[in-house]
KEKETI-34634 format. One record per residue (C-alpha): x, y, z; residue number from 0. Coordinates in steps of 0.25 Angstrom, whole numbers, m for minus. Each point is the difference from the previous one (the first is absolute). Layout:
BEGIN
{atom {X Y Z} NUM};
...
This chain:
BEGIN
{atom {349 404 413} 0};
{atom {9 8 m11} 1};
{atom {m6 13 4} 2};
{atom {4 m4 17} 3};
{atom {13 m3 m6} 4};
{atom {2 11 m6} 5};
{atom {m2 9 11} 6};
{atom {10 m7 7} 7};
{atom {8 3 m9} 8};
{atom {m2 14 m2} 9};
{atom {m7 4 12} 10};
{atom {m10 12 m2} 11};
{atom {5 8 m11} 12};
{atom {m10 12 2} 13};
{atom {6 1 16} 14};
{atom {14 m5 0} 15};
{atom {5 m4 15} 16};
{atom {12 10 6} 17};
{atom {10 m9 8} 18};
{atom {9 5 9} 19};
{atom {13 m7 0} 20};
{atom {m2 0 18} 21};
{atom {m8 m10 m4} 22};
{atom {12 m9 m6} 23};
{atom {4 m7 12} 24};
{atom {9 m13 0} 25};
{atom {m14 m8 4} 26};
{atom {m7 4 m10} 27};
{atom {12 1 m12} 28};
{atom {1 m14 5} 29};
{atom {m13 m5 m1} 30};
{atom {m3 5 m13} 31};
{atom {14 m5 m5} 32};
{atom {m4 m14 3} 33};
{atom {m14 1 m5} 34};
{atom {5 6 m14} 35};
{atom {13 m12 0} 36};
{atom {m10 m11 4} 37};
{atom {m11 4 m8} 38};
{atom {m9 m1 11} 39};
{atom {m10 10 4} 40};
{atom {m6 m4 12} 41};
{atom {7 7 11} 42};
{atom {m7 14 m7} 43};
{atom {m7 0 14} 44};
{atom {12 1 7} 45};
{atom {6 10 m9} 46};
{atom {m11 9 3} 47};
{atom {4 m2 15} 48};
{atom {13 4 m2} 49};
{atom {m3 11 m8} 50};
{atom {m10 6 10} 51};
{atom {11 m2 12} 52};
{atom {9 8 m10} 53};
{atom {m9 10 0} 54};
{atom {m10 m2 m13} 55};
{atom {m12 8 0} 56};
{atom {m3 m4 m13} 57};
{atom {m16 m5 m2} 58};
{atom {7 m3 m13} 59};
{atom {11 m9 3} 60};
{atom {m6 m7 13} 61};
{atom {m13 m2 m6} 62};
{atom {8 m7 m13} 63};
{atom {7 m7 8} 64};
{atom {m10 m6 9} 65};
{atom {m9 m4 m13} 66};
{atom {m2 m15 2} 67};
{atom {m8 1 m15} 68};
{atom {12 5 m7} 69};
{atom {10 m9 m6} 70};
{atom {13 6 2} 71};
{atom {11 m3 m10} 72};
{atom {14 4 m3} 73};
{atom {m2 16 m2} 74};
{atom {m9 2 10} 75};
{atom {0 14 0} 76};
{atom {2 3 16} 77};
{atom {11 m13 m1} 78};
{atom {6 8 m10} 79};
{atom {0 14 6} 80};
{atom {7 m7 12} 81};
{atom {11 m6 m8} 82};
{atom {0 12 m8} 83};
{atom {m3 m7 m12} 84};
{atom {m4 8 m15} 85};
């Protein structure tokens, strides 16, 4: 569990992602708005769609995103390169 959350966190930190700012459209600046205020993680699938329509070729990103196993949290490493969070 700690080793899962900590890649949700950091991502892969041998291979960090590139991420375009084309892909920070309103859909998908809102969505992971809400998920970050709410707390709630469950729309990540969707996020992913939205990222793809924007554009996202990122294995990375999409793959992350999709990850039913993972439990995303508040500094979720994609969440927060979308809402250009440090």
């Amino acid at each position: 569990m700690l080793v899962s959350l900590l890649r949700d966190i950091l991502g892969n930190p041998f291979q960090p992602s590139r991420f375009s700012s084309k892909w920070r459209t309103a859909d998908v600046v809102l969505l992971a708005q809400q998920m970050y205020g709410s707390r709630d993680f469950s729309a990540m699938p969707i996020l992913a769609d939205a990222l793809q329509d924007a554009g996202c070729d990122s294995d990375a990103i999409l793959n992350h995103c999709r990850d039913h196993d993972c439990p995303h949290v508040r500094g979720c490493w994609v969440v927060d390169l979308v809402l250009r969070k440090t």
